[in-house]
TORBA-103564 format. One line per 5 residues: their letters; for each residue x, y, z of C-alpha. Coordinates in pm, 1 decimal, padded with zeros to 6 digits, m for minus. Layout:
A) X/Y/Z | ...;
//
This chain:
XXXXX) 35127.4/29318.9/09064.1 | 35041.4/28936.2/09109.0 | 34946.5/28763.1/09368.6 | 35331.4/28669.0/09510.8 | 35392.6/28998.7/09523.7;
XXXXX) 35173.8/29019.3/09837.5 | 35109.5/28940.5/10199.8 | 34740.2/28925.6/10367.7 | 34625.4/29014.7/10718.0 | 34336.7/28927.9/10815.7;
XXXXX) 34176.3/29127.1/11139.4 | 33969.0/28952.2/11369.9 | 33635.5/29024.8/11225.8 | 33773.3/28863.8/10930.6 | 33854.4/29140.4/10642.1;
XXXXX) 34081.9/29093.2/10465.6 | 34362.3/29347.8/10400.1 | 34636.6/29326.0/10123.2 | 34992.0/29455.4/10228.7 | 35185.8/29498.3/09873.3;
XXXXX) 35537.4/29401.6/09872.5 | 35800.9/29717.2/09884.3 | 36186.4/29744.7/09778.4 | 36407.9/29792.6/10021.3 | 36473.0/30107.8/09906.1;
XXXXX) 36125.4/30223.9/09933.6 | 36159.7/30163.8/10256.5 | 36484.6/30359.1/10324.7 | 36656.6/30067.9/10460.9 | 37030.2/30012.3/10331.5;
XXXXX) 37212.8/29712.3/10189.3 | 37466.4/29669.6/10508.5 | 37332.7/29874.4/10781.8 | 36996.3/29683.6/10752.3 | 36968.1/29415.1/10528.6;
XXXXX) 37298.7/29256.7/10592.9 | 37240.0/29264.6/11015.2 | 36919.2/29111.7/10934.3 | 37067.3/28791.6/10809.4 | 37340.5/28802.0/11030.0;
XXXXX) 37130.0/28803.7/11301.1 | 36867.8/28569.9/11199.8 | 37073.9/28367.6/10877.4 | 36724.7/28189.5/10852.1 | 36571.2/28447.3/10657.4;
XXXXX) 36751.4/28297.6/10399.4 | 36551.0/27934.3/10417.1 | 36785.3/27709.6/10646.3 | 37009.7/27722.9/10957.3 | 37334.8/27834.5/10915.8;
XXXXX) 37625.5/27918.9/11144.4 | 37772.6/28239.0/11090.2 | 38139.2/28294.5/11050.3 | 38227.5/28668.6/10903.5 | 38078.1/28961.3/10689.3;
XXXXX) 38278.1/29192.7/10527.9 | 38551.9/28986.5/10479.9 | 38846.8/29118.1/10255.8 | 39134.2/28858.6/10347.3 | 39173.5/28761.7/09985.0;
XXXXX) 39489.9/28849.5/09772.3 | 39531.6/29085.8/09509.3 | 39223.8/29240.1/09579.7 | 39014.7/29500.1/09803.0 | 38676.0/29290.0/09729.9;
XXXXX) 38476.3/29260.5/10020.7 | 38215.6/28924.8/10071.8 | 37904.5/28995.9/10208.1 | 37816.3/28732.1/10433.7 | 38055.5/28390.3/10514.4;
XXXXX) 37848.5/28110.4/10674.6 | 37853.6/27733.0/10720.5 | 37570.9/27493.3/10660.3 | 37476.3/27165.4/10897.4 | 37722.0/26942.5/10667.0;
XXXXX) 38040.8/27118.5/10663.0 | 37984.3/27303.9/10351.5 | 38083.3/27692.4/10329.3 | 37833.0/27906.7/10201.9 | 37943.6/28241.5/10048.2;
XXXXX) 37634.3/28505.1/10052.4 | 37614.8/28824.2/09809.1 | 37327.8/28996.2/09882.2 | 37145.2/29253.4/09693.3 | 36844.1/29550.3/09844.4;
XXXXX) 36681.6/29524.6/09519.8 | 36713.9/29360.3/09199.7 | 37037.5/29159.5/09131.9 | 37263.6/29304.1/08871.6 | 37445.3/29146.9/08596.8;
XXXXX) 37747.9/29041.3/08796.4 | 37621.1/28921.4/09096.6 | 37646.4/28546.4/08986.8 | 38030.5/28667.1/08903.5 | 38049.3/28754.0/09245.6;
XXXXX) 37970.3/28466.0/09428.3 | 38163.3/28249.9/09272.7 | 38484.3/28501.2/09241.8 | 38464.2/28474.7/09631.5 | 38332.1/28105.6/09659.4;
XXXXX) 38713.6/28032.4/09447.1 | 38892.8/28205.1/09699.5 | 38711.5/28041.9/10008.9 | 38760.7/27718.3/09872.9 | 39122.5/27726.2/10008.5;
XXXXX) 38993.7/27799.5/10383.7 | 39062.4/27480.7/10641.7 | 38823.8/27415.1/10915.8 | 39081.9/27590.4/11148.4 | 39071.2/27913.8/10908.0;
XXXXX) 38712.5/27968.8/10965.6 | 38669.2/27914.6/11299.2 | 38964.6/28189.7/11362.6 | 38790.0/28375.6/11155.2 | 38451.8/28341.2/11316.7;
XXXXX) 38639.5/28384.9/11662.0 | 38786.0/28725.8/11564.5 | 38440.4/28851.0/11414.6 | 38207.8/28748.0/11708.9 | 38475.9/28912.4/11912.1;
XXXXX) 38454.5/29237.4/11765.0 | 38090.8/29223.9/11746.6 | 37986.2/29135.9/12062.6 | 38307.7/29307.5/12220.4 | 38336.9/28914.8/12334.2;
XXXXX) 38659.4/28744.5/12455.9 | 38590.8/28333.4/12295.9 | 38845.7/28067.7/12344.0 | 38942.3/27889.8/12091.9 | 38743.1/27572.2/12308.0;
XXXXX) 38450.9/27771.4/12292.7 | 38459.5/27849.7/11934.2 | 38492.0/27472.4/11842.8 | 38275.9/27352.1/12071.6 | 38003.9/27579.4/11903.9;
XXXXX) 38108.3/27438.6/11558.5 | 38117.8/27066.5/11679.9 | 37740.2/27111.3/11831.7 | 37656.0/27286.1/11496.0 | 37757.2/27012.2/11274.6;
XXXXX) 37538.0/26761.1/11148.8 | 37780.4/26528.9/10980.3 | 37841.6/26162.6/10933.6 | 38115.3/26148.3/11186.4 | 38083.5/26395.9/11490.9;
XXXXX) 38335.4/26677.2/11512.0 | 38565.7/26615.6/11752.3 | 38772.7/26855.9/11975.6 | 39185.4/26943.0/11879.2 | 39459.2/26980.9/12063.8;
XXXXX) 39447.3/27353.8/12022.2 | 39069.1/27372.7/12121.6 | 38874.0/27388.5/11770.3 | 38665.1/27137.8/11634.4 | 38837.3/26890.8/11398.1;
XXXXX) 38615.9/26844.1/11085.5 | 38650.2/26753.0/10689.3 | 38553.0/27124.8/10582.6 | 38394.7/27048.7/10211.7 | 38670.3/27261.1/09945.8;
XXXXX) 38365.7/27305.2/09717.6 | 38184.5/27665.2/09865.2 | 37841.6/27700.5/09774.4 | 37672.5/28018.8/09684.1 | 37374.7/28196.6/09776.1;
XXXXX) 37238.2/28456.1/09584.2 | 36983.6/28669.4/09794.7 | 36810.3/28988.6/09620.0 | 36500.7/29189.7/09599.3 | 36439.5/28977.8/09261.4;
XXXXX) 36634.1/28821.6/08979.2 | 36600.8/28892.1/08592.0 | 36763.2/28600.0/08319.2 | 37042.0/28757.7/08277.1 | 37115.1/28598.5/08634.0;
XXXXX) 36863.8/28320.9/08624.6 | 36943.8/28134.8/08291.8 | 37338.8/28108.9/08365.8 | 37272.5/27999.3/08779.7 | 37028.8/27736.2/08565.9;
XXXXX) 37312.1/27689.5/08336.6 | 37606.9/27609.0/08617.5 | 37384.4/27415.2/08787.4 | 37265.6/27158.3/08537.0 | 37561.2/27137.2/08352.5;
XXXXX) 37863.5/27155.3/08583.5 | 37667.9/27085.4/08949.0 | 37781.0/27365.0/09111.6 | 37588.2/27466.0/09392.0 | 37438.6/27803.3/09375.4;
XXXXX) 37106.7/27915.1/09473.5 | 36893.5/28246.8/09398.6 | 36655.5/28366.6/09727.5 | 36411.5/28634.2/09648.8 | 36378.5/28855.5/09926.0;
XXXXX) 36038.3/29026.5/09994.0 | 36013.2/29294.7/10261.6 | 35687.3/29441.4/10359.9 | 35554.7/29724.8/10569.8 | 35243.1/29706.8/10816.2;
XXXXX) 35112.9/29809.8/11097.0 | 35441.9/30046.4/11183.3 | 35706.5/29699.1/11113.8 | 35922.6/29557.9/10867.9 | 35848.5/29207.9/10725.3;
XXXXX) 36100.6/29007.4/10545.0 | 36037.2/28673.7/10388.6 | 36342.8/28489.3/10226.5 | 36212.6/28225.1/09924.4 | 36436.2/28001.2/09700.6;
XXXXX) 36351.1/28055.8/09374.6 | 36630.5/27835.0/09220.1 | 36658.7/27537.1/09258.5 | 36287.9/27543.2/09327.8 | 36234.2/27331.5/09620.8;
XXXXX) 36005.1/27063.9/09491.1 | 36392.3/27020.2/09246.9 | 36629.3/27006.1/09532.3 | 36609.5/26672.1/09610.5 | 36693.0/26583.8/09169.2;
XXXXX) 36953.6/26863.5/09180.2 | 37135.0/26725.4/09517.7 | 37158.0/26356.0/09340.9 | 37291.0/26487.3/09071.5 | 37537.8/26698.7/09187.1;
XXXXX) 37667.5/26398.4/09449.3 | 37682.2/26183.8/09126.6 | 37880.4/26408.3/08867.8 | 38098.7/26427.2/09206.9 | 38156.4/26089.5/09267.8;
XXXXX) 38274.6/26013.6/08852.6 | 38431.5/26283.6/08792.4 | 38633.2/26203.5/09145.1 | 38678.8/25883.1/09000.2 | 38781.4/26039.7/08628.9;
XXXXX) 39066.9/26222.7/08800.8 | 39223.8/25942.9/08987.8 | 39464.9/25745.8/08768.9 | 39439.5/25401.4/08707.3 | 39744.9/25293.1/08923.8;
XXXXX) 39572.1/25466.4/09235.2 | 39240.7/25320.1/09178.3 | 39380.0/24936.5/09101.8 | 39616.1/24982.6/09428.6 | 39303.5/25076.6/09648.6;
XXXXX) 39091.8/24762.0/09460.6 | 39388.4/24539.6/09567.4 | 39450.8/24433.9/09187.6 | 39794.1/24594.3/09183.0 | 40015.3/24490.9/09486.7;
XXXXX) 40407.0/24463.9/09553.4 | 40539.4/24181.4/09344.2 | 40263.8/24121.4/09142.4 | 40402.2/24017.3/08734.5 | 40297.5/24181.4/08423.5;
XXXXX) 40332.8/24130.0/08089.6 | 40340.3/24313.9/07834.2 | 40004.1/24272.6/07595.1 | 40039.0/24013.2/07323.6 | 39749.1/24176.4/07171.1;
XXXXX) 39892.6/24474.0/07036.1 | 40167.0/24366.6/06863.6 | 39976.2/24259.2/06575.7 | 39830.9/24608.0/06518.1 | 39912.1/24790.5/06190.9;
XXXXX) 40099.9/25056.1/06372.9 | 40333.8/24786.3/06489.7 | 40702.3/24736.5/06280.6 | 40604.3/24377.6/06112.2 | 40758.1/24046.4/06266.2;
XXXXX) 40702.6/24135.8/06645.6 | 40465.5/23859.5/06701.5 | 40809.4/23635.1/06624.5 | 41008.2/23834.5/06884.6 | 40734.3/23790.1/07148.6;
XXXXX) 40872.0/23589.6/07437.0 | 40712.5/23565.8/07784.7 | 40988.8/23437.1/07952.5 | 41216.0/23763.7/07786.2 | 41252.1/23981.5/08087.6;
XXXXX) 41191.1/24242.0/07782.9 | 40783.9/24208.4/07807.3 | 40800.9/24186.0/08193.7 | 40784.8/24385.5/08476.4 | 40642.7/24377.8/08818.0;
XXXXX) 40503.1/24622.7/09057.0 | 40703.9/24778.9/09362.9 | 40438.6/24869.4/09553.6 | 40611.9/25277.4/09539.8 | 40349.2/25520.0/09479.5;
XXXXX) 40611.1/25802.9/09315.8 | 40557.1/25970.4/08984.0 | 40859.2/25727.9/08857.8 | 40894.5/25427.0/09061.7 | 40558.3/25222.3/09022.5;
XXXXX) 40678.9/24930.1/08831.7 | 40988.6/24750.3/08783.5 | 41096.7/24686.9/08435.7 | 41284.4/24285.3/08450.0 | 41467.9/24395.4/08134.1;
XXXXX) 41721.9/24611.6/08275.0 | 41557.4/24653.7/08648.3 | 41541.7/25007.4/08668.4 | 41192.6/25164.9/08792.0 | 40951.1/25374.7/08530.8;
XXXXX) 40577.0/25491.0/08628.7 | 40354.2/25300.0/08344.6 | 40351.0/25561.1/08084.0 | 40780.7/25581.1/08131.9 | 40763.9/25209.4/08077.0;
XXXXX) 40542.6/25146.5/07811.4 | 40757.5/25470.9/07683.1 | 41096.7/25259.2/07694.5 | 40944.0/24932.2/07512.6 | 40774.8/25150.4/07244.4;
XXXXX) 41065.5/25365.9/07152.6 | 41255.6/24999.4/07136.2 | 41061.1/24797.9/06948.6 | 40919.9/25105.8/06702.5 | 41230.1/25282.2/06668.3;
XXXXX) 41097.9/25624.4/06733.4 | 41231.9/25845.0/06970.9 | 40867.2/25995.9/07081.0 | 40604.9/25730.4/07025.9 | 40239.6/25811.7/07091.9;
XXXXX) 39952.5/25666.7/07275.3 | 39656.4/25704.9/07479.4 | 39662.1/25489.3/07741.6 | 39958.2/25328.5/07884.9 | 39792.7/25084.3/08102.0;
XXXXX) 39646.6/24909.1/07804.8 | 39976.7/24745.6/07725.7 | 39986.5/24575.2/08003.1 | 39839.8/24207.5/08132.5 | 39798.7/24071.5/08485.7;
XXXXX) 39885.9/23737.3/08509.1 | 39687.5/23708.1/08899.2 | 39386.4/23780.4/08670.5 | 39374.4/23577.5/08312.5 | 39594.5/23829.1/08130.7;
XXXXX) 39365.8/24093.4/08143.8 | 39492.6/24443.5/08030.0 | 39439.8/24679.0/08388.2 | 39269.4/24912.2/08187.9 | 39008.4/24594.7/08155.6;
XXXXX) 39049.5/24560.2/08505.9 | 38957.4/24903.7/08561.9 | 38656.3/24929.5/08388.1 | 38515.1/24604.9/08517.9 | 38556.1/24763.9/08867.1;
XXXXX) 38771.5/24395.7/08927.2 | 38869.6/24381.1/09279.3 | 39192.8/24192.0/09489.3 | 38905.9/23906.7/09558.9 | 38895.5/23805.9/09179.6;
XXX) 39275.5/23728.5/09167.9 | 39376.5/23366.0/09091.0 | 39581.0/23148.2/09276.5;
//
């Protein structure tokens, strides 16, 4: 047994006494009845404050799973809780994020019904639905403070990424590596807490530590995670949206077509001849819409396309093919506000509205 394993009292004529750790079980205490009211109770056996919401909870679809423990942490974040009297088994990493996937469709009004019905029953308690959000907004450490709705909850940005907490008598690989795994490679947020109970002296001791991340990590771990957030946010938005927020794509603004690529070998031969930047053919200009079909307005006939429908039109023209392929439709085309630059140059230089010309 090492050294971990074990608490010390210490008497006050100084021996020393050893109290080795026991498993729940040992102990005769039971997953729900005990363990379960513990955290509810006092959540911070588990390492940090947290605001319960629900136990127990079975309001998913297509299933009679029930979640441990629902909670919310100081930043708006939902943390699920599976919780385990001894040893975690193989699919308790499953779990958690089987349950975290169906929380992550919960609204800030879900939760705090939720957390009104369950403190009800509980505590045989009557809340308000003002009470229940004034308890949230006072909870809430966030960068704006929760304010108060018309219908008496607090009115918060509830994160739609759950995290999951993993609490157990201990944790073998077959849990550790993959939690390691999910959270280095794909930033999900999912901790393991090793729960030690003790007996002494006719009591029960409990002591809740995070074993992954390991603390002195957290810090790395949250930087990280906030990062692969923020590009692969960025990833997902398409070029259109993120030019339109920059201000390099506004209403009336002219494109052209780009020069560049008519030369490639892909290209039918004697284009560069046809290549006219007064022909209404290699124009278009943006309407400002924000549709799937209506972003930019070709000058050749003057019906409205979204980019890839545009470049679409020109390509099955000018390559006679009736499904042309490519990559990137905002290649082929040039701002003239900004030196001809393709906006997928635009985009990648992070170019802003304050660059334009003229």
């Amino acid at each position: 047994m090492s050294s971990r394993d074990m608490l010390f009292s210490i008497d006050g004529d100084g021996a020393v006494d050893s109290i080795p750790t026991r498993q729940l079980t040992e102990l005769g205490l039971l997953e729900r009845d005990d363990l379960q009211e513990w955290v509810i109770e006092q959540p911070q056996i588990l390492g940090e404050e947290l605001l319960v919401i629900t136990s127990e909870y079975a309001g998913f679809e297509d299933t009679l799973d029930r979640l441990d423990v629902l909670a919310l942490d100081r930043v708006g974040k939902l943390v699920v809780i599976e919780l385990k009297r001894d040893r975690a088994d193989k699919t308790t990493d499953l779990q958690g994020l089987k349950y975290a996937g169906f929380c992550s469709t919960l609204t800030a009004e879900d939760i705090q019904e939720l957390y009104r019905k369950f403190h009800d029953r509980r505590n045989e308690d009557d809340l308000s639905p003002e009470e229940v959000g004034e308890r949230f907004a006072e909870f809430l450490e966030t960068d704006e403070a929760a304010t108060i709705d018309e219908g008496g909850f607090a009115d918060f940005e509830l994160d739609d990424r759950p995290r999951v907490m993993l609490a157990a008598g201990d944790f073998g690989t077959e849990i550790t590596s993959p939690v390691l795994w999910l959270q280095q490679e794909y930033g999900i947020d999912i901790s393991c807490i090793r729960l030690s109970a003790y007996e002494h002296d006719g009591e029960y001791l409990i002591q809740g530590q995070r074993v992954i991340p390991v603390p002195e990590a957290e810090e790395y771990m949250t930087k990280r995670r906030e990062k692969d957030e923020r590009q692969q946010s960025n990833r997902r938005r398409s070029t259109f949206s993120v030019l339109i927020d920059r201000g390099v794509l506004r209403e009336g603004d002219e494109l052209l077509f780009n020069e560049d690529l008519l030369d490639k070998d892909w290209m039918p031969d004697g284009l560069e001849e046809q290549w006219n930047p007064e022909d209404g053919f290699w124009q278009a200009v943006v309407t400002g819409k924000t549709g799937q079909r209506n972003n930019v307005r070709w000058c050749h006939n003057d019906e409205e396309y979204s980019f890839t429908g545009l470049t679409r039109a020109i390509l099955q023209n000018i390559r006679t093919t009736d499904n042309p392929h490519f990559d990137d439709a905002f290649g082929y085309w040039t701002h003239l506000a900004f030196g001809r630059k393709s906006l997928t140059t635009l985009r990648k230089e992070q170019t802003t509205g304050s660059s334009r010309e003229g």
